[in-house]
N, C-alpha and C positions, 0 to 999 in steps of 0.2 A: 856803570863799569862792568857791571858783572855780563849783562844784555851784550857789550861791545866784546865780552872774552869768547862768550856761548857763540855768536856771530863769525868770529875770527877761526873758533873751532870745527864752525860748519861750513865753514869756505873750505876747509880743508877734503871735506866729503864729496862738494856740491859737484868736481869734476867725476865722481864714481859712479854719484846719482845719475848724473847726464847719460852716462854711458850706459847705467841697469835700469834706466826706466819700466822697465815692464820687472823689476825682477821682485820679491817680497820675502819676509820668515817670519820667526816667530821669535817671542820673547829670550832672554837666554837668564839664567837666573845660576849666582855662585853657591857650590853645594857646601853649609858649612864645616867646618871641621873647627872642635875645639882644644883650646891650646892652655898653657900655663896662663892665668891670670893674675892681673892688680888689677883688684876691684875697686870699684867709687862707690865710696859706702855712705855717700849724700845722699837725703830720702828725696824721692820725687813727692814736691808738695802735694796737700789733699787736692780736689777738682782741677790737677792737670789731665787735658783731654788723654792723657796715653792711658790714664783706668777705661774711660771708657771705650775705647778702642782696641783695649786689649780684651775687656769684655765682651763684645761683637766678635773678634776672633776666637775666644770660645764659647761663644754661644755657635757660632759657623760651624766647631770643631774641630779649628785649626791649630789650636793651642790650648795644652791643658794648666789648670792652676797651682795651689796647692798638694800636699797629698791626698784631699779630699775631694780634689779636682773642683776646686770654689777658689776666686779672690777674695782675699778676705777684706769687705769692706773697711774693719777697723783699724787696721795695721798697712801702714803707708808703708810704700817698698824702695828698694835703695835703688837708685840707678844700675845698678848692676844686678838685679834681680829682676829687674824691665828688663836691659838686654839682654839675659839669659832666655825669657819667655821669648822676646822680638828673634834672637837666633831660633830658636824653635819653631819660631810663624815661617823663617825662611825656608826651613827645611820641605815646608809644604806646599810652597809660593804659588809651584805649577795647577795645585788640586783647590787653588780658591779661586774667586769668581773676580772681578774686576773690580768691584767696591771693595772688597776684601785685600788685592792686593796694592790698592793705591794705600789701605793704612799701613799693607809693610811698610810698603815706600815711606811712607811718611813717617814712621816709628824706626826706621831704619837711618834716617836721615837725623831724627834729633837725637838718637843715641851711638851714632856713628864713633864716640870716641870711646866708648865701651864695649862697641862690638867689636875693635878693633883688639882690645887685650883681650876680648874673647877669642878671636881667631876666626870669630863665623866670617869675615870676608878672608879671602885668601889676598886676593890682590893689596887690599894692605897692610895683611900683617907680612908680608913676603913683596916687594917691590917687582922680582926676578920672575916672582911667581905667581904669575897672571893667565895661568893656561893649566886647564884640568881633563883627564880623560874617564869615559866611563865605557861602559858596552852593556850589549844583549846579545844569549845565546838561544834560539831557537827550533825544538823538532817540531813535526808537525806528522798525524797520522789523517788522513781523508776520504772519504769517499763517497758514491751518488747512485741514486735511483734514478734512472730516466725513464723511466713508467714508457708515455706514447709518444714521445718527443722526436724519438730517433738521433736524440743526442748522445755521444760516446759516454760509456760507463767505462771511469776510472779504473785503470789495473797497474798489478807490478807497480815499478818506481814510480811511477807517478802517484801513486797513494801515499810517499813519505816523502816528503824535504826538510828541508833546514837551513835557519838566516844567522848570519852572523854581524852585527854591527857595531861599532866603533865610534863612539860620539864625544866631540872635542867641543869644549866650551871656555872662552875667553871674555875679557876684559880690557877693552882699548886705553879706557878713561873710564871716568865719573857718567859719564853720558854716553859714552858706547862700546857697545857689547856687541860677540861674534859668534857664531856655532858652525857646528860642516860637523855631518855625516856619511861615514862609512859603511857599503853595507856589501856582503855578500849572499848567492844565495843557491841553491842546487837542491835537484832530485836526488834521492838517494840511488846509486847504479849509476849515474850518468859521467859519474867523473872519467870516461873515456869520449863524450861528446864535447861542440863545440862549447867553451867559456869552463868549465869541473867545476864551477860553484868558485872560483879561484880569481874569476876577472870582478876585482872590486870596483864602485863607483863611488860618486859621492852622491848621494839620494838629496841631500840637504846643505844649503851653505846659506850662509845669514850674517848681516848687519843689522842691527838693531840701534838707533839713536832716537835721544829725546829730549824734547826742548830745541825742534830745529824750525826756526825762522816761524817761532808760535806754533809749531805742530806740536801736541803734546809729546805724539812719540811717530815712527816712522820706520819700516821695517821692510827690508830690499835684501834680494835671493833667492834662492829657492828655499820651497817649502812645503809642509801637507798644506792643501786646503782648507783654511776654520775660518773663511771672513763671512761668512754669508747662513743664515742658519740656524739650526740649531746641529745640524748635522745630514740633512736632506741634501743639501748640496756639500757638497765636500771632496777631498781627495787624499791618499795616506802620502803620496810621494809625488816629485815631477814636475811641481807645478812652480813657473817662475813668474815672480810679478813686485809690484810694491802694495804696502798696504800703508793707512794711514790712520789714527785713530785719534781722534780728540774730544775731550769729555767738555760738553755745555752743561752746567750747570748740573742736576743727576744723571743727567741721557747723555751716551755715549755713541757718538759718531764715529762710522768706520765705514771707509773708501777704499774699492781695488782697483787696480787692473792685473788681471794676469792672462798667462798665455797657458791653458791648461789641454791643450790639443794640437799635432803636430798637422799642418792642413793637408788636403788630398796629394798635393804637388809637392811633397817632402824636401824637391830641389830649388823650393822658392826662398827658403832661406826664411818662409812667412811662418805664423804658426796664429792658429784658432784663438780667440782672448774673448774672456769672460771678465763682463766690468761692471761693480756691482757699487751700491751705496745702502747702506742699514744705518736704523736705529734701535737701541735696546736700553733697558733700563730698568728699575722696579717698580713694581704697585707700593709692596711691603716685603720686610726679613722674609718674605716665604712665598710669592710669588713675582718671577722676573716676566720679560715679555722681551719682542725684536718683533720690528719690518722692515721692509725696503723696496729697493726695484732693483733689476738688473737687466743686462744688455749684451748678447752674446752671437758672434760671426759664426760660430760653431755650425756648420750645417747638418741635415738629417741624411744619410745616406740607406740606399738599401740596396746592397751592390756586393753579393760575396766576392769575386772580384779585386776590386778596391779598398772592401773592409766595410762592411755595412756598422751602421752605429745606432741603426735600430731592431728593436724586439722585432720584425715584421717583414712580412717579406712582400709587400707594398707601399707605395706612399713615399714624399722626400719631403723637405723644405732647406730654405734655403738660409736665413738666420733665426733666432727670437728673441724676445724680450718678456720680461711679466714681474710681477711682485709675488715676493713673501712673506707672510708674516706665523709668528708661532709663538708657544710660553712655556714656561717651566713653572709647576706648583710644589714645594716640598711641605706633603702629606705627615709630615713624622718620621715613621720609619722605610718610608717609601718616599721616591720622586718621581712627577711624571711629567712627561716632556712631550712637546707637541708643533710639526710646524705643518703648512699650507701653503701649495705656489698654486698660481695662475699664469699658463703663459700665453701670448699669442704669436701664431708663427707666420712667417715670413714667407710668402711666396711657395703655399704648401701645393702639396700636387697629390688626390686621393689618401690624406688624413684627416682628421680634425682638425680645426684649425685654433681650437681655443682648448688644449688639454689643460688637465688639474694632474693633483699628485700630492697626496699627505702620507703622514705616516705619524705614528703615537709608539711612547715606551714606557712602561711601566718598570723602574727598577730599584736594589735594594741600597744604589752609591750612592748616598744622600748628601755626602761630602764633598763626592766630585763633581767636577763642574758641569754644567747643564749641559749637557751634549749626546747624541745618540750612541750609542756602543758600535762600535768597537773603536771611536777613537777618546775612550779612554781606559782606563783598568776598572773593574767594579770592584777591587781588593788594594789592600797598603801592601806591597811587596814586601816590606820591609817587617809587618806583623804574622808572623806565625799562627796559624788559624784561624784568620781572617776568611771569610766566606762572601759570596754576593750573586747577587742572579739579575737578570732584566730578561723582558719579555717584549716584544715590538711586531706593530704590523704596519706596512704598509701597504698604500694601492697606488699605483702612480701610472698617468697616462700615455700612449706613445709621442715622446720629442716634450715630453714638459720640462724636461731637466735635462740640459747640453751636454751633450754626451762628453764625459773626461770629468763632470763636475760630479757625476751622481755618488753620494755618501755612501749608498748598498754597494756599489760596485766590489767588487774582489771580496764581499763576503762571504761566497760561497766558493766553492774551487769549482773546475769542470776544464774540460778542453777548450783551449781559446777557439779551433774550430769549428766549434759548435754553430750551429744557427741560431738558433736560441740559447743566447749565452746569460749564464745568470753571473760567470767573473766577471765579465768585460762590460755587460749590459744589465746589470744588476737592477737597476732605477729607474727601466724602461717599458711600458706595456708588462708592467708586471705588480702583483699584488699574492699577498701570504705573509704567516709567518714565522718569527723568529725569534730565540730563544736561547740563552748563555748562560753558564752556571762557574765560577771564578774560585780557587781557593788557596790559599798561601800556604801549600805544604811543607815548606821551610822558610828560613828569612831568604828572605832572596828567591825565591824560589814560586811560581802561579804554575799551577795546572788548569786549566779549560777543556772544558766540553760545547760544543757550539752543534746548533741541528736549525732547518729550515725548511719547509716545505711549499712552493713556491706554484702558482698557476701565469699564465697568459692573460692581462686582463681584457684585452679586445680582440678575441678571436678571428673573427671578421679581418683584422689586418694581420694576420696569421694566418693564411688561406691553406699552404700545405700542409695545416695540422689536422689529425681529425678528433683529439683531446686538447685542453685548455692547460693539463700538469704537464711541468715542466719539472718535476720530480721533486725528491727530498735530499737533500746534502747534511754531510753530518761531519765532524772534526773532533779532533782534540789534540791538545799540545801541552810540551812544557817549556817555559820561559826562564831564563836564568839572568838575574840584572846584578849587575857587579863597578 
């Protein structure tokens, strides 16, 4: 019965899906809020699995204990002292790792009728009230050394901007969940040019369902890119596709397609797609791992022109394909993260035809979930003197990584006309590195310092250069989450 209601639910979808085939998101998760309670003061028997699963979440550091920050093995806890800890797991849902949040789930589901007089889900303790808003405000101060590059050094307004964004998060049902963001964004001085920082968009929009036709979970819209990785391949915004994820057994399966590049022909209505397949999963509590392969139309251009999409001012190709694979080790008070591609390209003309490209980080977010900085915070917004740092280099080859996918991209600022662009082409014929320092100056409140100093890694396909630096970039910002 229950198979024939989930069936009946996803027929409802299945005309959306048709239509956003290419399209994907990300999880969306309710922020709690806690309310007037009637507690259940029934103990949860001794060796029900929610001790040890709540022990795993703080051993992770997703939830803390007692006052002593211990469970205490000897004193069994009442149902509603479970869901006060399990509201707390929610609170961090985003910053654990996938085993970690399938035991929300799971602990979320057997105490559903206590979390409900807690108030941690909004959707049921409020019927009406199934839709939440939050935002980020951001400055930003920047600037570049272009040593011999002959590329523009930053001045005036364009060394300051500021984003503004607006993020709406919902609840359809029991099984699916929605998001869409807002974001603006502007130089400062420019508010008499085209768009003032004033024409908003929406960067992000998402359905998220799960339990559809045996897929564990299923996620169509746009979104940043995180299926493939550790963060080598990746994207903050733009990118529309579906993803798909299902866990066999401890190893976690995950399927894209996305369209993460507009093609040369803008009026074909076509657009570039990167289609990837991974697996990930653990050794032990302290070491994860992933591979895959992927398959991508994205072609190599080198055409100022049209819009070149390589580091180089030689060389095309015409699609690729390759695998990767990488790990994360948590060191203690340190994490380190690691991936590797291989690709081979497609009807190349005067490049390589089998580039590589890795990259490694050393940092101090031990909490956060395994992935290269900067798509996570290395700090709790939320903790007042909170601190953290990471340190990363990469070298990556020309056209190893589909231009639109590459993770480095946009972490450096510079003029998009540059030749040698380290925004636009950040994870292209380019090797150095990088370096962020994170701290929670008030609740709510991160400050960043960010610096990078960046070379050419095959000169030779860089012929107009008569240096390999591509200079040093330096940032810093303040973030306001509300």
């Amino acid at each position: 019965m229950k198979k024939t209601k989930s069936l009946k639910k996803w027929m409802t979808i299945v005309p959306l899906a048709l239509m956003s085939i290419t399209m994907a998101g990300i999880p969306v998760l309710d922020n709690p809020v806690y309310a007037a309670v009637t507690p259940s003061f029934s103990d949860v028997p001794a060796g029900h699995w929610a001790y040890d699963a709540i022990a795993k979440l703080a051993k992770a550091g997703i939830v803390d204990g007692y006052t002593d920050k211990t469970f205490k093995g000897d004193k069994a806890m009442s149902r509603y002292e479970v869901a006060f800890v399990v509201a707390k797991a929610m609170d961090k849902y985003e910053k654990a790792d996938e085993d970690n949040k399938q035991l929300i789930d799971k602990l979320s589901s057997e105490f559903a009728a206590e979390l409900n007089r807690l108030g941690a889900r909004i959707a049921k303790v409020e019927a009406k009230t199934n839709t939440w808003v939050s935002g980020e405000t951001r400055f930003r101060v920047f600037g570049n050394d272009t040593k011999a590059t002959g590329n523009t050094k930053l001045n005036g307004s364009k060394k300051f901007d500021f984003r503004q964004r607006i993020k709406f998060n919902g609840t359809i049902n029991e099984d699916i969940s929605w998001m869409a963001r807002a974001q603006a964004t502007s130089n400062f001085g420019d508010y008499d040019t085209v768009g003032k920082g004033s024409d908003a968009y929406f960067d992000m929009f998402v359905i998220t369902a799960k339990d559809v036709m045996g897929i564990d979970k299923v996620r169509i819209g746009r979104f940043p890119y995180d299926n493939f990785t550790h963060g080598l391949f990746g994207k903050a915004v733009g990118v529309d596709g579906i993803r798909f994820d299902e866990n066999i057994g401890k190893v976690l399966f995950t399927g894209s397609v996305n369209n993460i590049k507009n093609a040369p022909d803008s009026y074909s209505g076509d657009a570039n797609t990167l289609t990837t397949a991974q697996l990930s999963g653990k050794i032990n509590d302290k070491i994860g791992w992933r591979g895959g392969y992927y398959w991508s139309d994205v072609p190599g251009i080198n055409n100022t022109l049209t819009g070149s999409t390589l580091n180089t001012n030689v060389g095309s190709f015409n699609k690729s394909a390759g695998w990767a694979a990488g790990f994360d080790v948590n060191l203690g008070k340190v994490k380190l993260i690691a991936d590797y591609v291989s690709t081979d390209l497609k009807e190349a003309q005067n490049l390589p035809t089998s580039p590589k490209g890795w990259a490694v980080e050393l940092t101090s977010a031990v909490n956060a979930p395994p992935v290269f900085y900067s798509a996570k915070n290395l700090v709790d917004y939320k903790k007042k003197g909170d601190f953290g740092w990471s340190i990363a280099y990469r070298s990556v080859d020309a056209g190893a990584i589909p231009s639109g996918a590459g993770g480095f991209d946009a972490q450096a600022m510079a003029d998009v006309r540059d030749r040698y662009n380290t925004y636009t082409r950040g994870t292209d014929n380019i090797k150095g590195f990088f370096v962020a320092f994170q701290s929670t100056v008030a609740k709510n409140v991160i400050w960043t310092i960010e610096g990078q100093d960046l070379k050419i890694k095959n000169r030779k396909l860089a012929t107009d250069l008569t240096s390999s630096d591509i200079g040093t970039t330096y940032m810093t910002k303040l973030e306001f989450f509300y």
